[in-house]
LOFI-459347 format. One record per atom (N, C-alpha, C): x, y, z. Coordinates in steps of 0.02 Angstrom, whole numbers, padded with zeros to 5 digits, always signed. Last residue first. Example, Ala and Ser with C-alpha at 12.3 -4.5 7.8 and 13.67 -1.06 7.14 Angstrom:
<nodes>
+00642-00112+00354 +00684-00053+00357 +00645+00002+00394 +00660-00284+00390 +00615-00225+00390 +00660-00165+00390 
</nodes>
This chain:
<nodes>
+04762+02964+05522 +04684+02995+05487 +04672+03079+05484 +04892+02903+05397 +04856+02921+05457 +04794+02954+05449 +04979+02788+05370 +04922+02800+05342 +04906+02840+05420 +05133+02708+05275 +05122+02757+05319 +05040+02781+05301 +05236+02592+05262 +05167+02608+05260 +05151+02643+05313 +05397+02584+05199 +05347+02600+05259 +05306+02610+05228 +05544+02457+05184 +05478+02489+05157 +05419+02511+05204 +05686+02497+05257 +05648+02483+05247 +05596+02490+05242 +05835+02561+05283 +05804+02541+05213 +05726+02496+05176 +05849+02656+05404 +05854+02618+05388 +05830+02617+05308 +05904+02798+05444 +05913+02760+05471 +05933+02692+05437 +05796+02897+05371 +05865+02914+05377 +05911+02854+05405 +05676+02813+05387 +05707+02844+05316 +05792+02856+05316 +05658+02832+05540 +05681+02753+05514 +05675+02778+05447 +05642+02939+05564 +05714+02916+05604 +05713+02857+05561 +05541+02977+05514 +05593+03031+05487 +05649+02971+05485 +05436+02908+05567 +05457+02901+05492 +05522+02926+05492 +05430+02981+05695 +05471+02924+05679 +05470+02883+05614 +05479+03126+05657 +05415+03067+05670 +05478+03023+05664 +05556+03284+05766 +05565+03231+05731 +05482+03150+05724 +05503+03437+05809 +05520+03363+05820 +05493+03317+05754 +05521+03561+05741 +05560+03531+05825 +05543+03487+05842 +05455+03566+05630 +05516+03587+05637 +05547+03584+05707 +05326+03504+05661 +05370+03450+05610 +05438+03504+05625 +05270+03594+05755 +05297+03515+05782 +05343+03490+05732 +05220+03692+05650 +05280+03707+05708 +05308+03649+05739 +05142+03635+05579 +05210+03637+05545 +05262+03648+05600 +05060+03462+05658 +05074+03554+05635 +05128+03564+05612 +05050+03320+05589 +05083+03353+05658 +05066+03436+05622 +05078+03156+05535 +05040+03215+05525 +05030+03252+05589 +05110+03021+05568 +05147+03078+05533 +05123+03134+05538 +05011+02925+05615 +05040+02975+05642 +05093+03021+05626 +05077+02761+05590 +05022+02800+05567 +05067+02871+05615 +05138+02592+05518 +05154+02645+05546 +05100+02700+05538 +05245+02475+05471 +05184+02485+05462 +05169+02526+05536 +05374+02403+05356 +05355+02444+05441 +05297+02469+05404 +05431+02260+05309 +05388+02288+05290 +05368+02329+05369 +05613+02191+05355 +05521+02183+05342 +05494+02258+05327 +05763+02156+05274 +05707+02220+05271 +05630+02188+05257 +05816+02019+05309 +05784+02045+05262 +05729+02104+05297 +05846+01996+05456 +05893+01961+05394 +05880+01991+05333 +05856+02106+05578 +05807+02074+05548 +05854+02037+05482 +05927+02210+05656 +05938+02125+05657 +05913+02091+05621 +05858+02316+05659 +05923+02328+05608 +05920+02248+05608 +05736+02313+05705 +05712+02307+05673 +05782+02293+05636 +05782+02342+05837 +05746+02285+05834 +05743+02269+05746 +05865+02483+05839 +05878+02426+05849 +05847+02386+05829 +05744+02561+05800 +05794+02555+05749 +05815+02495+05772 +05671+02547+05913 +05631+02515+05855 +05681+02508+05802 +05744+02599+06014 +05738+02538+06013 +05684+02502+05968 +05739+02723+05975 +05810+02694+05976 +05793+02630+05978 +05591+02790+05967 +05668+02796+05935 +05728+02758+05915 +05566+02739+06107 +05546+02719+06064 +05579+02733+05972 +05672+02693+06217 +05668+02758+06205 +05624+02728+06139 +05612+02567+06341 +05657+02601+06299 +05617+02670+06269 +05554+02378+06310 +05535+02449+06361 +05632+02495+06323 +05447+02300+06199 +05519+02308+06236 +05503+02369+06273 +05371+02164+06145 +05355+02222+06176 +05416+02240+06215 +05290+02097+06028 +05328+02100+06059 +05355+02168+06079 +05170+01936+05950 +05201+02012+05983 +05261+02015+06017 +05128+01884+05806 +05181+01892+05859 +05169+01931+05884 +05001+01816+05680 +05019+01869+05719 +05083+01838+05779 +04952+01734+05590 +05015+01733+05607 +05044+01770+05658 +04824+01788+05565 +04826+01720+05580 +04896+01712+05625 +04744+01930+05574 +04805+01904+05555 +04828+01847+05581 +04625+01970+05610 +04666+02006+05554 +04696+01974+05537 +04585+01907+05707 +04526+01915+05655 +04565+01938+05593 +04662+01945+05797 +04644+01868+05791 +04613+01843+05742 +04678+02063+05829 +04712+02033+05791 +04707+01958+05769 +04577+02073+05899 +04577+02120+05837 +04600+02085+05791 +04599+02033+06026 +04536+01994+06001 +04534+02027+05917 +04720+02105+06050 +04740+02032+06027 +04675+02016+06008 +04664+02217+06093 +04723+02240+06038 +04729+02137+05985 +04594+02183+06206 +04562+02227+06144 +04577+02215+06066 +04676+02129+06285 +04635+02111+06266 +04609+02126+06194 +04783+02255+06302 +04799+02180+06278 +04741+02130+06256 +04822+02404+06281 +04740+02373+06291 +04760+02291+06264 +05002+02376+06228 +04943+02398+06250 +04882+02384+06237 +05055+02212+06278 +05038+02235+06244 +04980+02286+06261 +05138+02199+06458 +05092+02177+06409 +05085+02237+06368 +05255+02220+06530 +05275+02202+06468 +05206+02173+06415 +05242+02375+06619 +05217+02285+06611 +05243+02283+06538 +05339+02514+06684 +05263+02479+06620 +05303+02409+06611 +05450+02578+06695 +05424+02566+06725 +05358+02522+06714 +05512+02617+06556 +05553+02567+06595 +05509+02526+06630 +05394+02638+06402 +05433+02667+06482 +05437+02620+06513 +05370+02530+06258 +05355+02567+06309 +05399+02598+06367 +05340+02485+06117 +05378+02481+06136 +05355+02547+06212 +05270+02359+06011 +05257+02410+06058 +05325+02423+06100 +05217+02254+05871 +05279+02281+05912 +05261+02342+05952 +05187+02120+05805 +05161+02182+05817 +05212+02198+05879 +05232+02022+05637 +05252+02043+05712 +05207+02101+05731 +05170+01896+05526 +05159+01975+05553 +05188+01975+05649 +05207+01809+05391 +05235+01823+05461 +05227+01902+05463 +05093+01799+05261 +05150+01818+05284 +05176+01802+05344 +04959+01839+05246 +04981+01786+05240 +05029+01752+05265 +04938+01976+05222 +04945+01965+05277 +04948+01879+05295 +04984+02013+05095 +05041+02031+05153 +05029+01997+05214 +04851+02031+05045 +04908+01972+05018 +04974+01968+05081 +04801+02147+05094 +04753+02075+05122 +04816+02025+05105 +04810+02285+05064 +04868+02223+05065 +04845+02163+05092 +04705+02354+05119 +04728+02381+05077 +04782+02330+05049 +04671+02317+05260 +04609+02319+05218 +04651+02311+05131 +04780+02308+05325 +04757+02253+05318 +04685+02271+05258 +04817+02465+05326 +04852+02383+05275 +04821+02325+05289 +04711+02498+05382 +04728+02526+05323 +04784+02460+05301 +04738+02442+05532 +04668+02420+05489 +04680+02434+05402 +04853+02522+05557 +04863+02432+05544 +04785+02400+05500 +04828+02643+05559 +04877+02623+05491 +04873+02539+05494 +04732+02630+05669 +04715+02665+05578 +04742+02632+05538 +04823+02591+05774 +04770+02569+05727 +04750+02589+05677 +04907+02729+05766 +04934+02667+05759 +04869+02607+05744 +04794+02822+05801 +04811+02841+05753 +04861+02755+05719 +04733+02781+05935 +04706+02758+05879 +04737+02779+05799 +04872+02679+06015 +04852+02759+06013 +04784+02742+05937 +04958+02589+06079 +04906+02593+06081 +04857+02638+06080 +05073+02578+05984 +05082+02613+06046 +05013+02608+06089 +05142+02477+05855 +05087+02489+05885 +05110+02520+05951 +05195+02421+05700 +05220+02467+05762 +05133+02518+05795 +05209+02290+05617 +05165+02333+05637 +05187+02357+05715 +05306+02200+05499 +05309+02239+05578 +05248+02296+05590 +05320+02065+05396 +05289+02126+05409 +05278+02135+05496 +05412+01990+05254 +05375+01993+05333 +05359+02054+05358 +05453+01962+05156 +05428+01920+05169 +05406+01927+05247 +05454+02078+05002 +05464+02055+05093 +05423+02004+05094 +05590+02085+04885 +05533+02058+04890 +05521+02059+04978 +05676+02238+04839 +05660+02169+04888 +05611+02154+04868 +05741+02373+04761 +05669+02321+04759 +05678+02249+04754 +05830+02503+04814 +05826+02450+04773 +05750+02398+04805 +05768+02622+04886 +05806+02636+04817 +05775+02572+04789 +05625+02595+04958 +05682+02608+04967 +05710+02607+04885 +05465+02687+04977 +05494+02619+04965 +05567+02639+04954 +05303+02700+05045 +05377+02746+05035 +05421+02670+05028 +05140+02704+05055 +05227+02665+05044 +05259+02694+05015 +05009+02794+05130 +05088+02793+05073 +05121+02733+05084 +04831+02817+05138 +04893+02775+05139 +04930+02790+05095 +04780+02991+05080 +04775+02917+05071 +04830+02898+05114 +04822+03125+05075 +04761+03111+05092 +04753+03046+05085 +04952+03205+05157 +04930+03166+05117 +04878+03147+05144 +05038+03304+05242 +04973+03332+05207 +04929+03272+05159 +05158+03260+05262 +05129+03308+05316 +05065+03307+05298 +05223+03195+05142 +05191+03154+05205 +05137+03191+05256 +05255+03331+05076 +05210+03262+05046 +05178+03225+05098 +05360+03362+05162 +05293+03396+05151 +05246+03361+05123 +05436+03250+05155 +05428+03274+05216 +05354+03301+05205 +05472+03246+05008 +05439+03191+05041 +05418+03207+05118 +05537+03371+05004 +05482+03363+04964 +05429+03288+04986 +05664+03355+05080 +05610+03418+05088 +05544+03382+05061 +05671+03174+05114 +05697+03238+05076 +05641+03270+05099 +05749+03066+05269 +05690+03131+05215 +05716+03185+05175 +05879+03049+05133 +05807+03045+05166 +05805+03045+05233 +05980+03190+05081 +05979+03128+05125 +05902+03121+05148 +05993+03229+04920 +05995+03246+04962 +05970+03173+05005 +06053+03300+04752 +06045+03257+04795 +06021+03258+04859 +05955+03421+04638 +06021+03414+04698 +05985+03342+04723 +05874+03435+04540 +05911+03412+04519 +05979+03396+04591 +05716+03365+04613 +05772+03438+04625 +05808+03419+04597 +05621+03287+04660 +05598+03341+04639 +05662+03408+04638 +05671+03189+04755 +05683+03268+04793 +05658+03319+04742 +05654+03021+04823 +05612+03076+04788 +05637+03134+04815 +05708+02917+04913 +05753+02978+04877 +05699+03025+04839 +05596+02833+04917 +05599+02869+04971 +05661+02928+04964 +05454+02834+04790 +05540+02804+04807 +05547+02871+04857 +05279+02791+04826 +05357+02849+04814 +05403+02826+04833 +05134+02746+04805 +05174+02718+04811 +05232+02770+04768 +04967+02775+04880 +05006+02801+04849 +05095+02777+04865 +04796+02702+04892 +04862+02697+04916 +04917+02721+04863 +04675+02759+04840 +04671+02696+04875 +04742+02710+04938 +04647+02918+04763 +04688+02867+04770 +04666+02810+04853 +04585+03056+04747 +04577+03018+04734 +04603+02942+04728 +04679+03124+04842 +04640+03123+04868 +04583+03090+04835 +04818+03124+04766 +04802+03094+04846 +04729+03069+04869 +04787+03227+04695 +04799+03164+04653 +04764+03098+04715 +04835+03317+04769 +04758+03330+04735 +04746+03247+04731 +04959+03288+04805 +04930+03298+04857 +04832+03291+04827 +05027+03317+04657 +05017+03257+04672 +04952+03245+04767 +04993+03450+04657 +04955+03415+04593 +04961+03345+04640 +05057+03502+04775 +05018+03520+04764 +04956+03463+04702 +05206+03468+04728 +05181+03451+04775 +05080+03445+04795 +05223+03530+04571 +05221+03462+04600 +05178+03429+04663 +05162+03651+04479 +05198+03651+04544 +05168+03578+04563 +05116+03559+04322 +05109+03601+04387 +05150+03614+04426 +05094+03419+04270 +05147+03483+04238 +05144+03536+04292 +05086+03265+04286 +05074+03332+04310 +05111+03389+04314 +05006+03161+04194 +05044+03204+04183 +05037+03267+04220 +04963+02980+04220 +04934+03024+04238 +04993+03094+04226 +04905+02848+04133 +04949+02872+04131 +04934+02962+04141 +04837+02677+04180 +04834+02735+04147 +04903+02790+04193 +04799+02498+04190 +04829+02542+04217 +04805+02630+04178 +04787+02332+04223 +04739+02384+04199 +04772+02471+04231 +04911+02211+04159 +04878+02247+04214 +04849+02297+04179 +04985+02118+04106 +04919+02137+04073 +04886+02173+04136 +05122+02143+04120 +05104+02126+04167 +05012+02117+04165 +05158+02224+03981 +05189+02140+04019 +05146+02092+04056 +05082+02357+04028 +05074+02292+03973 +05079+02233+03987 +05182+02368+04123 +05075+02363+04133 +05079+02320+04102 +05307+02397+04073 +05278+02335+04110 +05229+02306+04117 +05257+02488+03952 +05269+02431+03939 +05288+02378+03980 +05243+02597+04050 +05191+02569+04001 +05207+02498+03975 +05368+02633+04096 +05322+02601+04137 +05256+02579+04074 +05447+02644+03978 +05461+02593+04009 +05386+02573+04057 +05354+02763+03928 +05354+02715+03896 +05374+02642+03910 +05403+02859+04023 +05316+02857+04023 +05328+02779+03977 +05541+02860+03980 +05530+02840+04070 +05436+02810+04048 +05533+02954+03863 +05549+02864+03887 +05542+02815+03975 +05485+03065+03905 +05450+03011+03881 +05472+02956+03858 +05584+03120+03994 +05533+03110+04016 +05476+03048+03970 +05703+03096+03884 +05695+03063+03928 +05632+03048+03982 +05645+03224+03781 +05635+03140+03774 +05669+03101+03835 +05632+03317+03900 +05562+03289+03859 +05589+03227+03827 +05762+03333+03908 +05721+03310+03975 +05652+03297+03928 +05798+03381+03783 +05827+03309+03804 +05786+03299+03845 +05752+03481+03768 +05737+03434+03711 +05734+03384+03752 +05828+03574+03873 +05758+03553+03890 +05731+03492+03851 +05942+03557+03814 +05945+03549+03846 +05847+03518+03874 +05913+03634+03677 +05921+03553+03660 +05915+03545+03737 +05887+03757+03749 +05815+03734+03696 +05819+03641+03692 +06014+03826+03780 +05952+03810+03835 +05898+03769+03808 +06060+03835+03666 +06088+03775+03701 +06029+03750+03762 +05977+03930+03595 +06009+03877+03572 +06025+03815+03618 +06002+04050+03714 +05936+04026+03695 +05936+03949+03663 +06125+04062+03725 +06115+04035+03774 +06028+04030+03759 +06279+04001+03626 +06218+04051+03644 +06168+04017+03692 +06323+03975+03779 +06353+04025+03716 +06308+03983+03657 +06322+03956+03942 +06274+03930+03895 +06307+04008+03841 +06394+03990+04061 +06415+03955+04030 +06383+03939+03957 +06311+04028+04164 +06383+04075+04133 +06406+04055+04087 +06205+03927+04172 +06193+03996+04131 +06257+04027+04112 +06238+03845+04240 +06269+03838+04179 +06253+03902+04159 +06185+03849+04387 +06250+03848+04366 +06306+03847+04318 +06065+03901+04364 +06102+03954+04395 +06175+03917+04392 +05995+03769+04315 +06000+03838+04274 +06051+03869+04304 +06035+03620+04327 +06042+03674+04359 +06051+03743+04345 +05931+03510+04243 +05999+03521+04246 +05993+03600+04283 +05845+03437+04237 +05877+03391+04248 +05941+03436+04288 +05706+03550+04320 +05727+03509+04240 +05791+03472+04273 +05536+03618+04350 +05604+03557+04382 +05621+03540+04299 +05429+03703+04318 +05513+03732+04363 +05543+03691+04361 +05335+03637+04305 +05381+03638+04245 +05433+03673+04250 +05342+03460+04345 +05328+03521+04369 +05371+03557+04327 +05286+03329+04314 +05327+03347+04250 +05323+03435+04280 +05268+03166+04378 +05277+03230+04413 +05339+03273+04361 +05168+03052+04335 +05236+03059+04335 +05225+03141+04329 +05090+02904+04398 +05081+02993+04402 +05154+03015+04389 +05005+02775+04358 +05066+02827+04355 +05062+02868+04342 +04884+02696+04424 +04905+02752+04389 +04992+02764+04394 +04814+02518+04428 +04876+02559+04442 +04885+02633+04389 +04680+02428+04488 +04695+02494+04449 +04754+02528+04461 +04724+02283+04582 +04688+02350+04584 +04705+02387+04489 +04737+02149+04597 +04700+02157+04551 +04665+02251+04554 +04815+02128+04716 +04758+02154+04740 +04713+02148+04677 +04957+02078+04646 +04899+02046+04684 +04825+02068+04714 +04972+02198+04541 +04956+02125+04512 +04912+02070+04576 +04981+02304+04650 +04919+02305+04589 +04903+02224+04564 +05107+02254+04700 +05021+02261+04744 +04955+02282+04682 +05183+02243+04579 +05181+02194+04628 +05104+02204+04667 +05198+02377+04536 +05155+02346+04485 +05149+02261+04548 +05244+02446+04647 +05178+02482+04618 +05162+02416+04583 +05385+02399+04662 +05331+02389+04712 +05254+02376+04688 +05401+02406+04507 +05406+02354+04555 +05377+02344+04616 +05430+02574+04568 +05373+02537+04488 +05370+02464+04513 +05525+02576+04647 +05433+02624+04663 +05401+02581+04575 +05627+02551+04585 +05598+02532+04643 +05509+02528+04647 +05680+02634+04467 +05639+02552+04465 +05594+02522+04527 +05624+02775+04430 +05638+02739+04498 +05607+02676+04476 +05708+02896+04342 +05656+02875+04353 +05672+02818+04421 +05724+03035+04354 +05769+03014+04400 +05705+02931+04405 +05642+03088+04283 +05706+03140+04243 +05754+03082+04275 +05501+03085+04305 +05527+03033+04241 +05610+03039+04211 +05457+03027+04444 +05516+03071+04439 +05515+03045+04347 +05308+02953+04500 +05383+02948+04473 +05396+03007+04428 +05195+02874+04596 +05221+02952+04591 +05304+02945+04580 +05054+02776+04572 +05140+02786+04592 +05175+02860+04567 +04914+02723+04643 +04945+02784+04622 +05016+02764+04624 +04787+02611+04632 +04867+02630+04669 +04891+02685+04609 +04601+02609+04675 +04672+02641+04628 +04718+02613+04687 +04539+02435+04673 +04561+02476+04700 +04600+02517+04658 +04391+02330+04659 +04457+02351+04632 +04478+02417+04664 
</nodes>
Protein backbone atom coordinates (compact mmCIF):
# COMPACT_ATOMS: atom_id res chain seq x y z
CA UNK A 1 0.00 0.00 0.00
CA UNK A 2 1.07 3.29 -0.71
CA UNK A 3 0.58 7.13 0.99
CA UNK A 4 -1.08 9.79 -1.50
CA UNK A 5 -0.98 13.02 0.01
CA UNK A 6 -3.45 15.80 -1.30
CA UNK A 7 -2.65 19.29 -0.37
CA UNK A 8 -6.02 21.45 -0.15
CA UNK A 9 -6.66 25.05 0.37
CA UNK A 10 -9.82 24.53 2.80
CA UNK A 11 -10.64 28.57 2.19
CA UNK A 12 -10.47 27.81 -1.95
CA UNK A 13 -11.30 24.22 -1.61
CA UNK A 14 -10.53 22.16 -4.94
CA UNK A 15 -12.88 19.51 -6.33
CA UNK A 16 -10.25 18.77 -8.77
CA UNK A 17 -7.26 17.73 -6.64
CA UNK A 18 -9.88 15.53 -4.39
CA UNK A 19 -11.18 13.48 -7.51
CA UNK A 20 -7.90 13.02 -8.78
CA UNK A 21 -6.60 12.08 -5.07
CA UNK A 22 -9.53 9.75 -4.25
CA UNK A 23 -9.40 8.09 -8.12
CA UNK A 24 -5.45 6.83 -7.69
CA UNK A 25 -6.01 5.90 -4.04
CA UNK A 26 -9.27 3.84 -5.04
CA UNK A 27 -7.13 2.04 -7.84
CA UNK A 28 -3.77 1.60 -6.31
CA UNK A 29 -5.68 0.67 -2.97
CA UNK A 30 -3.13 3.24 -1.40
CA UNK A 31 -3.58 5.27 1.96
CA UNK A 32 -4.96 8.75 1.05
CA UNK A 33 -4.01 11.84 3.49
CA UNK A 34 -5.44 15.16 3.28
CA UNK A 35 -3.28 17.74 4.09
CA UNK A 36 -5.19 20.82 4.32
CA UNK A 37 -2.84 23.86 4.52
CA UNK A 38 -4.38 26.09 7.63
CA UNK A 39 -1.01 28.65 7.60
CA UNK A 40 -2.07 30.95 10.10
CA UNK A 41 -0.93 34.24 8.10
CA UNK A 42 -3.45 33.07 5.24
CA UNK A 43 -7.16 34.06 5.73
CA UNK A 44 -9.85 34.54 3.07
CA UNK A 45 -9.87 38.10 3.29
CA UNK A 46 -7.25 40.94 2.75
CA UNK A 47 -6.29 42.59 6.01
CA UNK A 48 -4.57 45.75 4.46
CA UNK A 49 -7.62 46.33 2.48
CA UNK A 50 -10.45 46.34 4.97
CA UNK A 51 -8.68 47.44 7.95
CA UNK A 52 -9.89 51.25 6.97
CA UNK A 53 -12.84 49.95 6.98
CA UNK A 54 -13.41 47.49 10.02
CA UNK A 55 -15.70 49.82 12.88
CA UNK A 56 -14.97 48.22 15.43
CA UNK A 57 -12.27 46.63 14.29
CA UNK A 58 -11.51 43.91 17.01
CA UNK A 59 -15.47 42.76 16.67
CA UNK A 60 -15.60 42.54 13.03
CA UNK A 61 -11.98 41.19 12.65
CA UNK A 62 -13.16 38.08 15.18
CA UNK A 63 -16.63 37.02 12.95
CA UNK A 64 -14.40 37.43 9.95
CA UNK A 65 -11.78 34.85 11.05
CA UNK A 66 -15.17 32.76 12.69
CA UNK A 67 -16.13 32.36 9.25
CA UNK A 68 -12.69 30.99 7.70
CA UNK A 69 -12.77 28.35 10.66
CA UNK A 70 -16.21 27.23 9.75
CA UNK A 71 -15.56 27.11 6.17
CA UNK A 72 -12.14 25.53 6.82
CA UNK A 73 -14.09 22.86 8.58
CA UNK A 74 -16.55 22.20 6.13
CA UNK A 75 -14.13 21.73 3.37
CA UNK A 76 -12.30 18.90 6.17
CA UNK A 77 -15.86 17.35 6.28
CA UNK A 78 -16.73 17.23 2.43
CA UNK A 79 -13.43 15.46 1.90
CA UNK A 80 -14.18 13.06 4.78
CA UNK A 81 -17.25 12.17 3.59
CA UNK A 82 -16.01 11.08 0.04
CA UNK A 83 -13.24 8.61 1.83
CA UNK A 84 -16.12 7.48 3.50
CA UNK A 85 -18.27 7.01 0.26
CA UNK A 86 -15.51 5.70 -1.29
CA UNK A 87 -14.68 3.17 1.88
CA UNK A 88 -11.21 4.23 1.28
CA UNK A 89 -8.54 4.16 4.14
CA UNK A 90 -7.66 7.69 4.63
CA UNK A 91 -6.70 10.42 7.53
CA UNK A 92 -6.76 13.97 8.10
CA UNK A 93 -3.61 15.96 8.16
CA UNK A 94 -3.70 20.02 9.77
CA UNK A 95 -1.01 22.33 8.90
CA UNK A 96 -1.23 25.43 10.80
CA UNK A 97 2.38 26.67 10.13
CA UNK A 98 4.06 28.75 7.50
CA UNK A 99 2.65 26.46 4.59
CA UNK A 100 5.32 25.87 2.26
CA UNK A 101 7.63 24.51 4.60
CA UNK A 102 4.93 22.00 6.63
CA UNK A 103 3.72 20.72 3.34
CA UNK A 104 7.58 20.20 1.82
CA UNK A 105 8.09 18.13 5.50
CA UNK A 106 4.86 16.30 4.67
CA UNK A 107 6.72 15.50 1.11
CA UNK A 108 9.05 13.62 2.56
CA UNK A 109 6.85 11.16 4.05
CA UNK A 110 4.63 10.64 1.01
CA UNK A 111 4.49 8.08 -2.09
CA UNK A 112 3.01 10.82 -4.43
CA UNK A 113 1.60 14.29 -3.73
CA UNK A 114 -1.53 15.48 -5.52
CA UNK A 115 -2.14 19.92 -5.93
CA UNK A 116 -4.66 21.89 -7.94
CA UNK A 117 -2.42 23.75 -10.25
CA UNK A 118 -4.22 27.41 -9.20
CA UNK A 119 -2.92 26.72 -5.62
CA UNK A 120 -1.65 30.43 -4.42
CA UNK A 121 -2.09 30.14 -0.64
CA UNK A 122 -3.16 33.98 -1.06
CA UNK A 123 -6.35 35.50 -1.03
CA UNK A 124 -5.08 37.22 -4.65
CA UNK A 125 -5.62 35.41 -7.87
CA UNK A 126 -2.95 34.68 -9.97
CA UNK A 127 -1.77 32.90 -13.41
CA UNK A 128 -0.23 29.33 -13.27
CA UNK A 129 2.56 28.91 -12.07
CA UNK A 130 1.71 30.42 -9.02
CA UNK A 131 4.62 31.71 -6.61
CA UNK A 132 3.76 29.03 -4.15
CA UNK A 133 3.51 26.05 -6.61
CA UNK A 134 6.84 27.20 -8.28
CA UNK A 135 8.66 26.95 -4.86
CA UNK A 136 6.75 23.80 -3.88
CA UNK A 137 8.01 22.12 -7.13
CA UNK A 138 11.74 23.48 -6.67
CA UNK A 139 12.18 21.54 -3.40
CA UNK A 140 9.74 18.54 -3.32
CA UNK A 141 10.66 15.33 -1.96
CA UNK A 142 8.27 12.79 -3.72
CA UNK A 143 6.47 12.52 -7.21
CA UNK A 144 3.68 15.50 -7.84
CA UNK A 145 0.50 15.66 -9.97
CA UNK A 146 -0.42 18.92 -10.40
CA UNK A 147 -3.91 18.75 -11.69
CA UNK A 148 -6.00 21.26 -13.56
CA UNK A 149 -9.07 23.31 -12.21
CA UNK A 150 -11.77 20.95 -13.60
CA UNK A 151 -11.58 16.90 -13.25
CA UNK A 152 -11.28 14.73 -16.57
CA UNK A 153 -11.03 11.37 -16.55
CA UNK A 154 -7.57 10.48 -18.93
CA UNK A 155 -7.53 8.13 -21.06
CA UNK A 156 -4.01 8.52 -22.29
CA UNK A 157 -0.71 9.21 -21.29
CA UNK A 158 2.50 11.22 -22.82
CA UNK A 159 5.79 10.53 -21.45
CA UNK A 160 8.25 13.28 -22.45
CA UNK A 161 11.56 11.79 -22.84
CA UNK A 162 15.06 13.58 -23.93
CA UNK A 163 17.21 10.82 -23.03
CA UNK A 164 18.55 12.33 -19.88
CA UNK A 165 18.29 10.15 -16.59
CA UNK A 166 16.32 12.72 -14.86
CA UNK A 167 13.30 12.03 -17.81
CA UNK A 168 13.64 8.31 -16.82
CA UNK A 169 13.19 8.76 -13.17
CA UNK A 170 9.85 10.41 -13.78
CA UNK A 171 8.78 7.57 -16.35
CA UNK A 172 10.00 4.58 -13.86
CA UNK A 173 8.20 6.81 -10.91
CA UNK A 174 4.77 6.53 -12.77
CA UNK A 175 5.05 3.38 -13.83
CA UNK A 176 5.94 2.13 -10.34
CA UNK A 177 3.40 4.59 -8.74
CA UNK A 178 0.14 4.35 -11.40
CA UNK A 179 0.64 0.68 -12.66
CA UNK A 180 -3.47 1.36 -13.58
CA UNK A 181 -2.48 4.17 -16.19
CA UNK A 182 -0.43 1.97 -17.81
CA UNK A 183 -3.13 -0.06 -19.38
CA UNK A 184 -4.03 2.83 -21.25
CA UNK A 185 -2.51 4.23 -24.59
CA UNK A 186 1.10 5.36 -23.73
CA UNK A 187 2.93 7.74 -26.24
CA UNK A 188 6.75 8.47 -25.57
CA UNK A 189 7.77 11.61 -27.06
CA UNK A 190 11.28 13.21 -27.73
CA UNK A 191 11.75 15.98 -29.27
CA UNK A 192 15.20 16.99 -30.75
CA UNK A 193 17.72 19.64 -33.01
CA UNK A 194 16.96 20.01 -36.78
CA UNK A 195 20.08 18.26 -37.53
CA UNK A 196 19.51 14.68 -35.38
CA UNK A 197 17.90 11.28 -36.77
CA UNK A 198 14.50 10.83 -36.00
CA UNK A 199 15.42 7.84 -33.71
CA UNK A 200 14.37 7.78 -30.22
CA UNK A 201 17.11 8.72 -27.82
CA UNK A 202 19.58 5.52 -26.81
CA UNK A 203 16.83 3.63 -29.08
CA UNK A 204 17.72 0.32 -28.10
CA UNK A 205 18.03 0.82 -24.47
CA UNK A 206 15.00 3.23 -24.26
CA UNK A 207 12.56 0.54 -26.31
CA UNK A 208 14.01 -2.91 -24.45
CA UNK A 209 12.63 -0.68 -21.16
CA UNK A 210 9.69 0.00 -22.58
CA UNK A 211 8.74 -3.30 -23.61
CA UNK A 212 8.65 -4.42 -20.06
CA UNK A 213 6.71 -1.22 -18.93
CA UNK A 214 4.19 -0.68 -21.23
CA UNK A 215 2.45 -2.95 -23.62
CA UNK A 216 0.91 -0.06 -25.63
CA UNK A 217 3.77 1.99 -25.96
CA UNK A 218 4.15 4.71 -29.26
CA UNK A 219 6.83 6.78 -30.08
CA UNK A 220 7.38 9.87 -31.48
CA UNK A 221 9.92 12.05 -32.23
CA UNK A 222 9.84 15.62 -33.76
CA UNK A 223 12.79 17.92 -34.34
CA UNK A 224 12.18 21.76 -33.02
CA UNK A 225 12.39 24.05 -30.17
CA UNK A 226 11.40 21.68 -27.38
CA UNK A 227 9.13 24.39 -25.81
CA UNK A 228 7.13 25.01 -28.73
CA UNK A 229 6.81 21.82 -30.18
CA UNK A 230 5.59 19.85 -27.11
CA UNK A 231 2.84 22.66 -26.63
CA UNK A 232 1.96 22.12 -30.15
CA UNK A 233 1.74 18.25 -30.15
CA UNK A 234 0.15 17.96 -27.24
CA UNK A 235 -2.76 21.21 -28.00
CA UNK A 236 -4.32 18.60 -30.87
CA UNK A 237 -4.90 15.95 -28.58
CA UNK A 238 -9.06 15.46 -28.23
CA UNK A 239 -8.81 15.01 -24.45
CA UNK A 240 -6.10 16.39 -22.14
CA UNK A 241 -3.52 13.26 -21.85
CA UNK A 242 -1.74 12.81 -18.82
CA UNK A 243 2.25 14.64 -19.20
CA UNK A 244 4.78 12.80 -17.54
CA UNK A 245 7.84 14.69 -16.90
CA UNK A 246 11.13 15.01 -14.46
CA UNK A 247 13.71 17.79 -13.98
CA UNK A 248 12.13 20.67 -12.32
CA UNK A 249 14.57 21.07 -9.88
CA UNK A 250 17.31 23.71 -10.83
CA UNK A 251 19.12 26.40 -8.42
CA UNK A 252 17.31 29.44 -7.50
CA UNK A 253 19.45 31.53 -9.84
CA UNK A 254 18.34 29.12 -13.00
CA UNK A 255 14.55 29.12 -11.79
CA UNK A 256 14.75 33.14 -12.15
CA UNK A 257 16.26 33.11 -15.88
CA UNK A 258 14.92 30.17 -17.12
CA UNK A 259 11.89 28.90 -17.52
CA UNK A 260 11.00 24.42 -16.90
CA UNK A 261 9.09 23.21 -18.97
CA UNK A 262 6.48 22.56 -16.32
CA UNK A 263 6.27 26.32 -16.19
CA UNK A 264 5.39 26.50 -20.17
CA UNK A 265 2.87 23.68 -20.16
CA UNK A 266 0.84 25.18 -16.59
CA UNK A 267 0.68 28.45 -18.21
CA UNK A 268 -0.12 27.05 -21.58
CA UNK A 269 -2.05 24.14 -21.23
CA UNK A 270 -4.67 22.22 -18.96
CA UNK A 271 -3.11 19.22 -18.61
CA UNK A 272 -2.45 16.82 -15.68
CA UNK A 273 1.45 16.61 -14.89
CA UNK A 274 3.46 14.16 -13.17
CA UNK A 275 6.26 15.65 -12.15
CA UNK A 276 9.16 13.42 -10.23
CA UNK A 277 12.63 14.27 -10.11
CA UNK A 278 15.63 12.89 -8.26
Amino acid sequence: MKKIIAALDGLKYSESTVEFALQIARETQSHLVGVFIEDFSYHSYNIYEIAPRLEPWEQQLRKLNQEDVIKRAESVEKFTALCKKGELEFSIHHDRNFALPELLHETVYADLLVIGKNETLSPFPQVPPTGFLRDLLGDIQCPVLVVPENFELVDKTVLLYDGQPSSMFAIKMFSYLLPFMKMQPVEILSVKPQDENLHVPDNRLMKEFSRRHFNNASYHVLHGIPEEEIVKYLKVSEKPPLVVMGAYQRNLVSRWFRRSMADVLMEKLDNPLFIAHT
